[in-house]
Jmol script that loads the backbone (N, CA, C; Angstrom):
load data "model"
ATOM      1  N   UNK A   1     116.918 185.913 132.434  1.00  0.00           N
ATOM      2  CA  UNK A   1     116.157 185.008 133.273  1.00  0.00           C
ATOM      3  C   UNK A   1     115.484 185.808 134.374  1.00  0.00           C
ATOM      4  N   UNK A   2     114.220 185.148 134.610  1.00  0.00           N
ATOM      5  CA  UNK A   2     114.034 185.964 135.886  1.00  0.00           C
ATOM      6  C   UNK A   2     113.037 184.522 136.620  1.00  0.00           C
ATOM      7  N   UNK A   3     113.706 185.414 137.959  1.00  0.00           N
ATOM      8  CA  UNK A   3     113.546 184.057 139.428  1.00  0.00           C
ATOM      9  C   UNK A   3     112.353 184.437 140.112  1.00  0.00           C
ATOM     10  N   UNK A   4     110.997 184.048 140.559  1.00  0.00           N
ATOM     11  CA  UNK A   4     110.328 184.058 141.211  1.00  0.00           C
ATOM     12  C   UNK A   4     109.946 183.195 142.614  1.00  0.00           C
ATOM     13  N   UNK A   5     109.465 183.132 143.567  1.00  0.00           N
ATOM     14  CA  UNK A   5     109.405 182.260 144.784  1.00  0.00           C
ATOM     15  C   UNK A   5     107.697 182.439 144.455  1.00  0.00           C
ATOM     16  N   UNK A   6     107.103 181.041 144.710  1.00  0.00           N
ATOM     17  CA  UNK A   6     105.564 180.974 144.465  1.00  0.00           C
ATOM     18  C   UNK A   6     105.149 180.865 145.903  1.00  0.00           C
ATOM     19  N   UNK A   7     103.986 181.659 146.067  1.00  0.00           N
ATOM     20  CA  UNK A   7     103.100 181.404 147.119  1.00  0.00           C
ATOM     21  C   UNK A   7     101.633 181.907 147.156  1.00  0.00           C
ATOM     22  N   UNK A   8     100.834 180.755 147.702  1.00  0.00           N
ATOM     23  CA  UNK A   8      99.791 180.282 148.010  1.00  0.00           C
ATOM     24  C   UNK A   8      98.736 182.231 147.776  1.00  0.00           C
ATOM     25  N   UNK A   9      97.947 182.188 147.901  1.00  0.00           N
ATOM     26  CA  UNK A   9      96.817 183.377 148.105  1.00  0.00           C
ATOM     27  C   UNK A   9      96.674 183.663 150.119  1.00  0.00           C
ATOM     28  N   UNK A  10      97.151 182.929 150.564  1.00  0.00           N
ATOM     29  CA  UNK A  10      97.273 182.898 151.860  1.00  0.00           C
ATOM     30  C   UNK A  10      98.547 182.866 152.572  1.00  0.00           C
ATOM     31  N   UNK A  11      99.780 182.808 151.570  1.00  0.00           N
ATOM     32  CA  UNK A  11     101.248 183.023 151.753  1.00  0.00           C
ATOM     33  C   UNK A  11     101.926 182.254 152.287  1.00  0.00           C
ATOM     34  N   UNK A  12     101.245 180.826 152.235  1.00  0.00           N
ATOM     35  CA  UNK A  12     101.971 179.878 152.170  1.00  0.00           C
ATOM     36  C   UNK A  12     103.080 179.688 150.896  1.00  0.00           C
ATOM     37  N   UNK A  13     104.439 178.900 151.706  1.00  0.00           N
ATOM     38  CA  UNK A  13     105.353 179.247 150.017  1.00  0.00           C
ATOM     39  C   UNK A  13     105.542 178.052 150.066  1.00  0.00           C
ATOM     40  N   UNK A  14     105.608 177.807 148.393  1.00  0.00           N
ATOM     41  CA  UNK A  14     105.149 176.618 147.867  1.00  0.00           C
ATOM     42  C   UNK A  14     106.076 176.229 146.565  1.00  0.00           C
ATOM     43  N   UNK A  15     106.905 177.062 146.885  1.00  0.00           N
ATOM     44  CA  UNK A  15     108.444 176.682 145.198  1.00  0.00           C
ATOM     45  C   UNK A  15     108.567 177.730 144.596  1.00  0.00           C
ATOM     46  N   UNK A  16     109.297 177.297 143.548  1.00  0.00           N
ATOM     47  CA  UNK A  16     109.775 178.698 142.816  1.00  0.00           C
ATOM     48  C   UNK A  16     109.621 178.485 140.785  1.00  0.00           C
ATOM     49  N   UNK A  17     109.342 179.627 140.400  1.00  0.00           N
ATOM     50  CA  UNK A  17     109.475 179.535 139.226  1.00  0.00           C
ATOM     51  C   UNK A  17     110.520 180.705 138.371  1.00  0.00           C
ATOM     52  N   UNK A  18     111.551 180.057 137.179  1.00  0.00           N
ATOM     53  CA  UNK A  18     112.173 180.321 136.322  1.00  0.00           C
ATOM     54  C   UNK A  18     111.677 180.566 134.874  1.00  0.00           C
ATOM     55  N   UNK A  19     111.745 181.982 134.342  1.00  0.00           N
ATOM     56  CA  UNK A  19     111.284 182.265 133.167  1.00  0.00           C
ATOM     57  C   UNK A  19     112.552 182.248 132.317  1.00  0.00           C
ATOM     58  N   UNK A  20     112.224 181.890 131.092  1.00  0.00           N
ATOM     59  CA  UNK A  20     114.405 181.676 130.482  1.00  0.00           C
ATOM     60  C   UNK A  20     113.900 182.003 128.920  1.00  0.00           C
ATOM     61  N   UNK A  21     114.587 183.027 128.342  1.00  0.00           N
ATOM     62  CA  UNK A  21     114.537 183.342 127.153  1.00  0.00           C
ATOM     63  C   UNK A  21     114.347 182.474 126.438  1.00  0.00           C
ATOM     64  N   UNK A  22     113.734 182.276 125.106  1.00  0.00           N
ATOM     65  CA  UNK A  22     114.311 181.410 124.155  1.00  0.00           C
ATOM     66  C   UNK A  22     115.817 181.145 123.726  1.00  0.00           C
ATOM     67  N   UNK A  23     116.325 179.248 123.775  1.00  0.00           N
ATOM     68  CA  UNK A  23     117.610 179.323 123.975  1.00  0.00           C
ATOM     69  C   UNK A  23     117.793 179.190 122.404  1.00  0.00           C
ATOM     70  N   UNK A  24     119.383 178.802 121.603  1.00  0.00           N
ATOM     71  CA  UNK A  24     119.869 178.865 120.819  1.00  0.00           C
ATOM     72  C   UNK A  24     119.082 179.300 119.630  1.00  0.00           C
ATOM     73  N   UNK A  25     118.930 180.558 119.220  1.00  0.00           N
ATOM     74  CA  UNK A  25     117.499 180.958 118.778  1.00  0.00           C
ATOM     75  C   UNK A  25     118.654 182.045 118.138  1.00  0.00           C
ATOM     76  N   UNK A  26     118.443 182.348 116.973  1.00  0.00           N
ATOM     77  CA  UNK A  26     118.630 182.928 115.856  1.00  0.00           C
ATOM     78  C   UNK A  26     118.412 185.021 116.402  1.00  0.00           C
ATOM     79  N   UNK A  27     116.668 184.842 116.697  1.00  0.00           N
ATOM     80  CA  UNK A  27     116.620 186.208 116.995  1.00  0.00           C
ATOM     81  C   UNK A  27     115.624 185.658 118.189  1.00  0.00           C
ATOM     82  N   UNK A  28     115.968 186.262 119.695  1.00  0.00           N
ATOM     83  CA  UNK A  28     115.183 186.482 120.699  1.00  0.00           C
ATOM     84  C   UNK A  28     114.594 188.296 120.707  1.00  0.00           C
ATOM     85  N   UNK A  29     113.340 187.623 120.694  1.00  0.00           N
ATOM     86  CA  UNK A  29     113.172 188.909 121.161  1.00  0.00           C
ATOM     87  C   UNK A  29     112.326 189.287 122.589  1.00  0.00           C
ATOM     88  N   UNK A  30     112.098 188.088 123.595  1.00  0.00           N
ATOM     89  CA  UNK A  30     111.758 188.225 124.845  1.00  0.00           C
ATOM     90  C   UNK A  30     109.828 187.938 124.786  1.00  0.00           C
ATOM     91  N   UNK A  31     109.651 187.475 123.563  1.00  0.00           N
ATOM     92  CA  UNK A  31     108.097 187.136 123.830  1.00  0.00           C
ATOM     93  C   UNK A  31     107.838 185.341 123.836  1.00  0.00           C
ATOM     94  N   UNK A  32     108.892 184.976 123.866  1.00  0.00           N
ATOM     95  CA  UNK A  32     108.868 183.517 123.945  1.00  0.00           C
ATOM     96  C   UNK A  32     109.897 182.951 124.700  1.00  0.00           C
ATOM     97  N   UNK A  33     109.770 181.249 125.154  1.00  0.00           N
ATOM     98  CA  UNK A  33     110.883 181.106 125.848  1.00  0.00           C
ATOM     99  C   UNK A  33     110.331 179.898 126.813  1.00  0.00           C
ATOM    100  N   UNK A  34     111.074 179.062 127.488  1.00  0.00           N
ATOM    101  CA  UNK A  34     111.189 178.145 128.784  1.00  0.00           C
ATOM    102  C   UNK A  34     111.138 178.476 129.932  1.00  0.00           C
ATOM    103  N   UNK A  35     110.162 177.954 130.740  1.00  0.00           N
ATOM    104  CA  UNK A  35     109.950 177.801 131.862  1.00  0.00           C
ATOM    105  C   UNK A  35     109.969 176.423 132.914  1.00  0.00           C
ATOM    106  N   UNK A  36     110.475 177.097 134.089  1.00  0.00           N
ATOM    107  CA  UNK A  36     110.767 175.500 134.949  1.00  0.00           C
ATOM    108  C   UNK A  36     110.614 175.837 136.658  1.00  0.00           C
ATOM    109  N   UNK A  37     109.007 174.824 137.010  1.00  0.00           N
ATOM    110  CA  UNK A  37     108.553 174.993 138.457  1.00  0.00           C
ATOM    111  C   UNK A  37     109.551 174.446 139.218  1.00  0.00           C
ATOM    112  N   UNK A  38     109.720 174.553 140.398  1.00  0.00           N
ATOM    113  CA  UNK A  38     110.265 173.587 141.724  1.00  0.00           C
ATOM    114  C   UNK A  38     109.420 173.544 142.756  1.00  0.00           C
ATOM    115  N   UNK A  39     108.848 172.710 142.754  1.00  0.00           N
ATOM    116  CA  UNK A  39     107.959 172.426 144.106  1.00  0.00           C
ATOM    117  C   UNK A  39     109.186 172.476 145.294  1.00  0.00           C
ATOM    118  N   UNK A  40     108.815 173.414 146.020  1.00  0.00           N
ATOM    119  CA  UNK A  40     109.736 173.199 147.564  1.00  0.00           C
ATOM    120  C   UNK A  40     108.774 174.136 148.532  1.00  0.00           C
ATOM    121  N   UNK A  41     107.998 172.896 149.832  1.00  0.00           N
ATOM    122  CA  UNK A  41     107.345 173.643 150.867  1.00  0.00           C
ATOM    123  C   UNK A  41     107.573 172.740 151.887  1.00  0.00           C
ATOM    124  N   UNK A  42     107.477 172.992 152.738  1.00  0.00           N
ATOM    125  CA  UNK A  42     107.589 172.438 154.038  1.00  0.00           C
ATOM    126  C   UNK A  42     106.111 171.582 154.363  1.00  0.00           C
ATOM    127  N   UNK A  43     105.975 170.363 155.074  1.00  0.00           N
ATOM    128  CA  UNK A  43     105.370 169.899 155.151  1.00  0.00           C
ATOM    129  C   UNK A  43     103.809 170.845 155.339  1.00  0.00           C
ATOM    130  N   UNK A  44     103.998 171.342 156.372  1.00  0.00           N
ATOM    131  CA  UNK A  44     102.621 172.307 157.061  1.00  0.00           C
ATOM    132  C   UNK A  44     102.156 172.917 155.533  1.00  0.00           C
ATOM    133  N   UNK A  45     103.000 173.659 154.944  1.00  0.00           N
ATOM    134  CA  UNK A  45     102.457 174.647 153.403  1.00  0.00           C
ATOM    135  C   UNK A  45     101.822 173.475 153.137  1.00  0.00           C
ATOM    136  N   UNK A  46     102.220 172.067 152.703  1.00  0.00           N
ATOM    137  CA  UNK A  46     101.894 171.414 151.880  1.00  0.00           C
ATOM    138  C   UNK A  46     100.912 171.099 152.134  1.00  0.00           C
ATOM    139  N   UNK A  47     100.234 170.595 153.202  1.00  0.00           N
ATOM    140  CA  UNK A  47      98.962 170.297 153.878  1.00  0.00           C
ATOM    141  C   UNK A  47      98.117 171.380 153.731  1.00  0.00           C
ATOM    142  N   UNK A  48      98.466 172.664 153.700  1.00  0.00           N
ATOM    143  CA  UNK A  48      97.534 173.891 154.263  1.00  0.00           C
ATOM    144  C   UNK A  48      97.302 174.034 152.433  1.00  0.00           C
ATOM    145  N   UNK A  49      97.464 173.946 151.359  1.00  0.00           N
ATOM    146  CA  UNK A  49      97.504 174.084 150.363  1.00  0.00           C
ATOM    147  C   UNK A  49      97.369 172.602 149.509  1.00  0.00           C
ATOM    148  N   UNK A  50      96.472 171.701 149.658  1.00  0.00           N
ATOM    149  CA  UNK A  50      97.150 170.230 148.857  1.00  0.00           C
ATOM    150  C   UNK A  50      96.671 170.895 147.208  1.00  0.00           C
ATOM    151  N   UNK A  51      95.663 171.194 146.912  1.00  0.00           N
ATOM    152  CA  UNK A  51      95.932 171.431 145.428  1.00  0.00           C
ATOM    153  C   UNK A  51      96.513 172.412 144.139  1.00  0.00           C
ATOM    154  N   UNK A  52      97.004 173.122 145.082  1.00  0.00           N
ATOM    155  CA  UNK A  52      98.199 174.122 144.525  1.00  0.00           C
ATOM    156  C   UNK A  52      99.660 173.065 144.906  1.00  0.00           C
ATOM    157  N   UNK A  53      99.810 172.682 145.823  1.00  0.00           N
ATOM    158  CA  UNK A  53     101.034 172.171 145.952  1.00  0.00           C
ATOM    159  C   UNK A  53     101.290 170.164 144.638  1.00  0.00           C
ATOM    160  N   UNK A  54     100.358 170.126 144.600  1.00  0.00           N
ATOM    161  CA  UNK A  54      99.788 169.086 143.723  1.00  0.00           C
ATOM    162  C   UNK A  54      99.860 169.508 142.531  1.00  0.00           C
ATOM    163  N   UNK A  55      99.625 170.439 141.733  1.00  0.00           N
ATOM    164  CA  UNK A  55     100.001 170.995 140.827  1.00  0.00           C
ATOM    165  C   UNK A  55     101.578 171.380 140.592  1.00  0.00           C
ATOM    166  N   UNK A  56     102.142 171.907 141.186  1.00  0.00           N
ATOM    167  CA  UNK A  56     103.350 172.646 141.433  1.00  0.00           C
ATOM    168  C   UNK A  56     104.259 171.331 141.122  1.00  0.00           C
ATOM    169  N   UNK A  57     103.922 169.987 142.231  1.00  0.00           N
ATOM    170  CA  UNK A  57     104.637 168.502 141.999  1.00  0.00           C
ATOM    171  C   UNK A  57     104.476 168.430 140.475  1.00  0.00           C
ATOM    172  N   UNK A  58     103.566 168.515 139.971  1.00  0.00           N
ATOM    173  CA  UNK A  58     103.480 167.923 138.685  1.00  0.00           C
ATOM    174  C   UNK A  58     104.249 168.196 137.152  1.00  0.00           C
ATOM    175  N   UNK A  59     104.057 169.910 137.494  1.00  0.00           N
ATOM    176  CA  UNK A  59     105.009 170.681 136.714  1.00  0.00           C
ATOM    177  C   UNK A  59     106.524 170.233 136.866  1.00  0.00           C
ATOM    178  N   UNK A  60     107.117 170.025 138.063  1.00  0.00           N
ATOM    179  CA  UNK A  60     108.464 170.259 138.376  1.00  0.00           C
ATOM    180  C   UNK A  60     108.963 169.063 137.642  1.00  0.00           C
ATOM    181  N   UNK A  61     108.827 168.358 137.274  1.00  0.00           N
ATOM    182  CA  UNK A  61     108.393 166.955 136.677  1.00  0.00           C
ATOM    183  C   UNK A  61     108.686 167.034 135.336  1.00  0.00           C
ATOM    184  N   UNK A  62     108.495 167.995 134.883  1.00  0.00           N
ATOM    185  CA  UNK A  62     107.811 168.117 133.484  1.00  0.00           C
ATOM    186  C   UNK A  62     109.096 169.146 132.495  1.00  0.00           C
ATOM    187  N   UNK A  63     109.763 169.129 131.344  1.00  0.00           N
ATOM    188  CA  UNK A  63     110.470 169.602 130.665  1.00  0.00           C
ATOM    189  C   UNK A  63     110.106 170.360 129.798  1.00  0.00           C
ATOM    190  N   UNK A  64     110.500 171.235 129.090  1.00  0.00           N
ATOM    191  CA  UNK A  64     109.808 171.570 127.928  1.00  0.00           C
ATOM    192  C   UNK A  64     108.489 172.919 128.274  1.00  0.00           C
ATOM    193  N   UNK A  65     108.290 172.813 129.276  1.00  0.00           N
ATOM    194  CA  UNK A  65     107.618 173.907 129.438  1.00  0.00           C
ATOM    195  C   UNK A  65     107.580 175.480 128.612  1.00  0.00           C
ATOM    196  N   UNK A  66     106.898 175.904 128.069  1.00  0.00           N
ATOM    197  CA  UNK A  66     106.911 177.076 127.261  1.00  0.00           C
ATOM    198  C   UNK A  66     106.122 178.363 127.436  1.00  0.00           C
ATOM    199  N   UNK A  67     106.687 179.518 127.414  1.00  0.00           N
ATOM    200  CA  UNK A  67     106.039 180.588 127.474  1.00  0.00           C
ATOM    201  C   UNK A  67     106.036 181.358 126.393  1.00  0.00           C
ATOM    202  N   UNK A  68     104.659 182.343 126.302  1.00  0.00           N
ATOM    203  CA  UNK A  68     104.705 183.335 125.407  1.00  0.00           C
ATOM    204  C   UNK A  68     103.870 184.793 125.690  1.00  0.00           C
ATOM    205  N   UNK A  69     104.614 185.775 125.165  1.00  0.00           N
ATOM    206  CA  UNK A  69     103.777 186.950 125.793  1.00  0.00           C
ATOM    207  C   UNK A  69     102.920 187.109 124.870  1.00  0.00           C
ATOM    208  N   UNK A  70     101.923 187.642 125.696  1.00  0.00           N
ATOM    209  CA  UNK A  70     100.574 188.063 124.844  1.00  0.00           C
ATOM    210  C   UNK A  70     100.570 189.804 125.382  1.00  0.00           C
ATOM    211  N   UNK A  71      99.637 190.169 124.775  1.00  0.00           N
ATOM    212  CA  UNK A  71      99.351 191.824 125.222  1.00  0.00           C
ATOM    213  C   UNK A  71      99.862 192.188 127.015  1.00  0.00           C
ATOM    214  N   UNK A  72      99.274 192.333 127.524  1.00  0.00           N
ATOM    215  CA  UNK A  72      99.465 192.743 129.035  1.00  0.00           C
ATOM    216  C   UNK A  72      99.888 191.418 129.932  1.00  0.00           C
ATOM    217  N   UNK A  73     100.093 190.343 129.355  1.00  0.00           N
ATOM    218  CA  UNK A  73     100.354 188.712 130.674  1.00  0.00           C
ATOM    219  C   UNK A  73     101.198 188.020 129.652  1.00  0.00           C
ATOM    220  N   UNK A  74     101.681 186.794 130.553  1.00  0.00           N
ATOM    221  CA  UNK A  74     102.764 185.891 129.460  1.00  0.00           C
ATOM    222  C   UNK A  74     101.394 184.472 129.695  1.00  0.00           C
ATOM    223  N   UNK A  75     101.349 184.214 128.837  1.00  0.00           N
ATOM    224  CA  UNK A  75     100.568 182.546 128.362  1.00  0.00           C
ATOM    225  C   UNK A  75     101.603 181.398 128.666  1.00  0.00           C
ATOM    226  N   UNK A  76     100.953 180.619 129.796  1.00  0.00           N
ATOM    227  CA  UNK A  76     101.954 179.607 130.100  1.00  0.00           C
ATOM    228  C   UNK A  76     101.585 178.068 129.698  1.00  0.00           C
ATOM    229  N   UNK A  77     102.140 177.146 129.169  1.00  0.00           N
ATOM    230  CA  UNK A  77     102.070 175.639 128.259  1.00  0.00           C
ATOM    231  C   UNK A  77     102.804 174.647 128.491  1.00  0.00           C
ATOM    232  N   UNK A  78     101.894 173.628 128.652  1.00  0.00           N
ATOM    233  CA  UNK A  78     102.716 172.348 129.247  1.00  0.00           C
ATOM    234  C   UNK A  78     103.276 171.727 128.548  1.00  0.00           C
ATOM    235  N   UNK A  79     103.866 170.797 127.961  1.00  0.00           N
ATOM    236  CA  UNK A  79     105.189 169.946 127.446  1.00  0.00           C
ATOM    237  C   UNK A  79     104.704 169.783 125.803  1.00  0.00           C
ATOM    238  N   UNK A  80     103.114 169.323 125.762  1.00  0.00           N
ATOM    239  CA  UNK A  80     102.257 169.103 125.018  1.00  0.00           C
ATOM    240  C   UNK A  80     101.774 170.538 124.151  1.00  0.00           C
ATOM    241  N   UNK A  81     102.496 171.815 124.692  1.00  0.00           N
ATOM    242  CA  UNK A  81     101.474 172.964 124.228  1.00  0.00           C
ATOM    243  C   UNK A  81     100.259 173.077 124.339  1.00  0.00           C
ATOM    244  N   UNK A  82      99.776 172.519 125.456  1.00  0.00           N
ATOM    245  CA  UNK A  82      98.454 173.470 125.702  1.00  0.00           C
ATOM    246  C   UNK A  82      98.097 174.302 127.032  1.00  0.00           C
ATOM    247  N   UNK A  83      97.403 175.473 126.591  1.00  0.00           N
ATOM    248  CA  UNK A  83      97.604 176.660 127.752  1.00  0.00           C
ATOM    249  C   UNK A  83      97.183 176.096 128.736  1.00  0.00           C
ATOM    250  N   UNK A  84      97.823 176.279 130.492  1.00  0.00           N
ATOM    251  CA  UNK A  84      97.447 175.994 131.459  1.00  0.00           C
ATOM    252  C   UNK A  84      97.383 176.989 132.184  1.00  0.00           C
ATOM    253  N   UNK A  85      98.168 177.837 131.939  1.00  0.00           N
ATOM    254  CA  UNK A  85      98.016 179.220 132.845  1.00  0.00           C
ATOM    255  C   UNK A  85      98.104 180.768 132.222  1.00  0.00           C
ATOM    256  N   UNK A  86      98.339 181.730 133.072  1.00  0.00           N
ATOM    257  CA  UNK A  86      99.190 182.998 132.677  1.00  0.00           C
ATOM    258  C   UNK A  86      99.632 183.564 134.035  1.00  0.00           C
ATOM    259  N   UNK A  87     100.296 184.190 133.610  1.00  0.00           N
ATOM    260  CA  UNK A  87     101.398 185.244 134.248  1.00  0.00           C
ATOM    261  C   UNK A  87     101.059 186.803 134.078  1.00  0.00           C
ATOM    262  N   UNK A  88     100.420 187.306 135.315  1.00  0.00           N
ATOM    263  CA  UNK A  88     100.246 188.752 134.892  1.00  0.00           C
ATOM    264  C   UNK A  88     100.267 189.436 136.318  1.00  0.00           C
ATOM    265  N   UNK A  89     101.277 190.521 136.022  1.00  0.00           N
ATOM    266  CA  UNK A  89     101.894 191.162 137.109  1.00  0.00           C
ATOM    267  C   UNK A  89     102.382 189.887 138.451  1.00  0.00           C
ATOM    268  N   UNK A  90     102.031 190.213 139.264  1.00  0.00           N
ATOM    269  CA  UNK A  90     102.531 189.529 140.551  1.00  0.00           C
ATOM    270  C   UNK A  90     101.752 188.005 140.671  1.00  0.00           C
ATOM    271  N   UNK A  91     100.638 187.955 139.664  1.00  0.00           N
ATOM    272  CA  UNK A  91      99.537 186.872 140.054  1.00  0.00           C
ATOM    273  C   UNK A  91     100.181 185.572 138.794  1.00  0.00           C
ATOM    274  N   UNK A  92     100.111 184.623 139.346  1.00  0.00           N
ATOM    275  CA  UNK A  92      99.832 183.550 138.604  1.00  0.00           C
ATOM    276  C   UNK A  92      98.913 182.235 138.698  1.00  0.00           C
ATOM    277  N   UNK A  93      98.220 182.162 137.610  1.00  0.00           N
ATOM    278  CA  UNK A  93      97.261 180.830 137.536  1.00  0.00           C
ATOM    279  C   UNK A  93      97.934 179.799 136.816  1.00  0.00           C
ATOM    280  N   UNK A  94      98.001 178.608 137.274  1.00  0.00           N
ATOM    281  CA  UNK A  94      97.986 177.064 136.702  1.00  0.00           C
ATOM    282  C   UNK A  94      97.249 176.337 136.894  1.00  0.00           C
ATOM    283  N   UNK A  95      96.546 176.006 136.068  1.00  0.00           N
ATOM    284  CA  UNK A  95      95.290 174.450 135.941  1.00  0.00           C
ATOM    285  C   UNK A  95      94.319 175.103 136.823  1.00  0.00           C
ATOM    286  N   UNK A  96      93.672 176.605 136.733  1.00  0.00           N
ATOM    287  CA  UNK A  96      92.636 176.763 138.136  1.00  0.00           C
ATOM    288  C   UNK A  96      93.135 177.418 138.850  1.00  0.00           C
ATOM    289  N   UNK A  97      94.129 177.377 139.692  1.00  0.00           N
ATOM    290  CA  UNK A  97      94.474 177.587 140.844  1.00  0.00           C
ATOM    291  C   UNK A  97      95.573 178.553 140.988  1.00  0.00           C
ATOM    292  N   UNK A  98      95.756 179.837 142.197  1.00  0.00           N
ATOM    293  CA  UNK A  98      96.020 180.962 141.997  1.00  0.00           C
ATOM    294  C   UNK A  98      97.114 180.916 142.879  1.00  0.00           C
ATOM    295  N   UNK A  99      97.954 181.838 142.396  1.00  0.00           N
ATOM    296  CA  UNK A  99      99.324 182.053 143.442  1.00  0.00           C
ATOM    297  C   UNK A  99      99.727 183.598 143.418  1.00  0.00           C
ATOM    298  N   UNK A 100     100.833 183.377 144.092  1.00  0.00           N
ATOM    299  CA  UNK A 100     101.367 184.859 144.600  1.00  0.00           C
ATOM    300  C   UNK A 100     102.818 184.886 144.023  1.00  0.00           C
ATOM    301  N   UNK A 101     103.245 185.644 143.317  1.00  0.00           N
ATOM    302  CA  UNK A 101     104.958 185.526 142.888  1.00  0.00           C
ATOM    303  C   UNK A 101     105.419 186.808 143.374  1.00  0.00           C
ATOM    304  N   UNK A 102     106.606 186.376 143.813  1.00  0.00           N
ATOM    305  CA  UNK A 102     107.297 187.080 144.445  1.00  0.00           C
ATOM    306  C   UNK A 102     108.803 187.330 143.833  1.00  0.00           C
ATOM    307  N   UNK A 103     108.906 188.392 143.065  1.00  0.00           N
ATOM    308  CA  UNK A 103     110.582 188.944 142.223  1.00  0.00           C
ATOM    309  C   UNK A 103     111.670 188.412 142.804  1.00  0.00           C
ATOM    310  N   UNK A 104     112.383 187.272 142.738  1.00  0.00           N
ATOM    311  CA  UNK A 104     113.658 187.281 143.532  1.00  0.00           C
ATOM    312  C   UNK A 104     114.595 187.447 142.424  1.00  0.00           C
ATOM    313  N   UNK A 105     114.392 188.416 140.919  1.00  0.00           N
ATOM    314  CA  UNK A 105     115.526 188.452 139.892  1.00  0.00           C
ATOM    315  C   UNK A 105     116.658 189.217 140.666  1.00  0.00           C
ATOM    316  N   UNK A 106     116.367 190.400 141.540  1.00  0.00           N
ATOM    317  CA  UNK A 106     117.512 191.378 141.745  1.00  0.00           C
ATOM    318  C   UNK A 106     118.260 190.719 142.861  1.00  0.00           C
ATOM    319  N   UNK A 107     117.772 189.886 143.903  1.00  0.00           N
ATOM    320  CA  UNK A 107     118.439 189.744 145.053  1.00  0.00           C
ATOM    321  C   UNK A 107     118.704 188.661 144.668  1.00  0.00           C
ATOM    322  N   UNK A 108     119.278 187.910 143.791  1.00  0.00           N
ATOM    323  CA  UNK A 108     119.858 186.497 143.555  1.00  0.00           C
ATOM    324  C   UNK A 108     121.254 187.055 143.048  1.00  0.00           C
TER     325      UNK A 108
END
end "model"
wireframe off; spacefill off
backbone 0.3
color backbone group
């Protein structure tokens, strides 16, 4: 698993996201797998950010979320399978809109 804290392009923080292997799965081999947002900001983030934080609500909401790696980024998919974002290096996009991730795998 690995733990990220999301924030804004302006560093407002705005929740966190969980990447999770594929579960009861025969052979993992780390290019597929579940994902799950948490919207958590403090009122002010939320205001200073409404359509990143509007997004973020929507996901957290939502089950089934799926990832898959592609060449250099992971391809991210909503409940329905269809692409909404990616994941590449420190940056992430959902529906448009850009964030900042921040590694919290080692210090958890």
């Amino acid at each position: 698993m690995f733990y990220f804290s999301i924030n804004s392009p302006d560093n407002c923080h705005l929740g966190f996201l969980v990447l999770m292997d594929e579960d009861n799965s025969a052979y993992t081999d780390g290019t597929t797998g579940y994902y799950a947002v948490k919207a958590q900001a403090d009122e002010t983030d939320q205001q200073a950010c409404p359509a990143q934080w509007q997004i973020l609500q929507q996901l957290s909401v939502q089950d089934n979320l799926r990832w898959f790696r592609k060449a250099d980024y992971v391809q991210l998919c909503d409940a329905e399978n269809n692409i909404i974002g990616r994941l590449q290096q420190q940056y992430l996009i959902l529906c448009g809109q850009h964030f900042i991730l921040n590694d919290l795998t080692g210090t958890l």
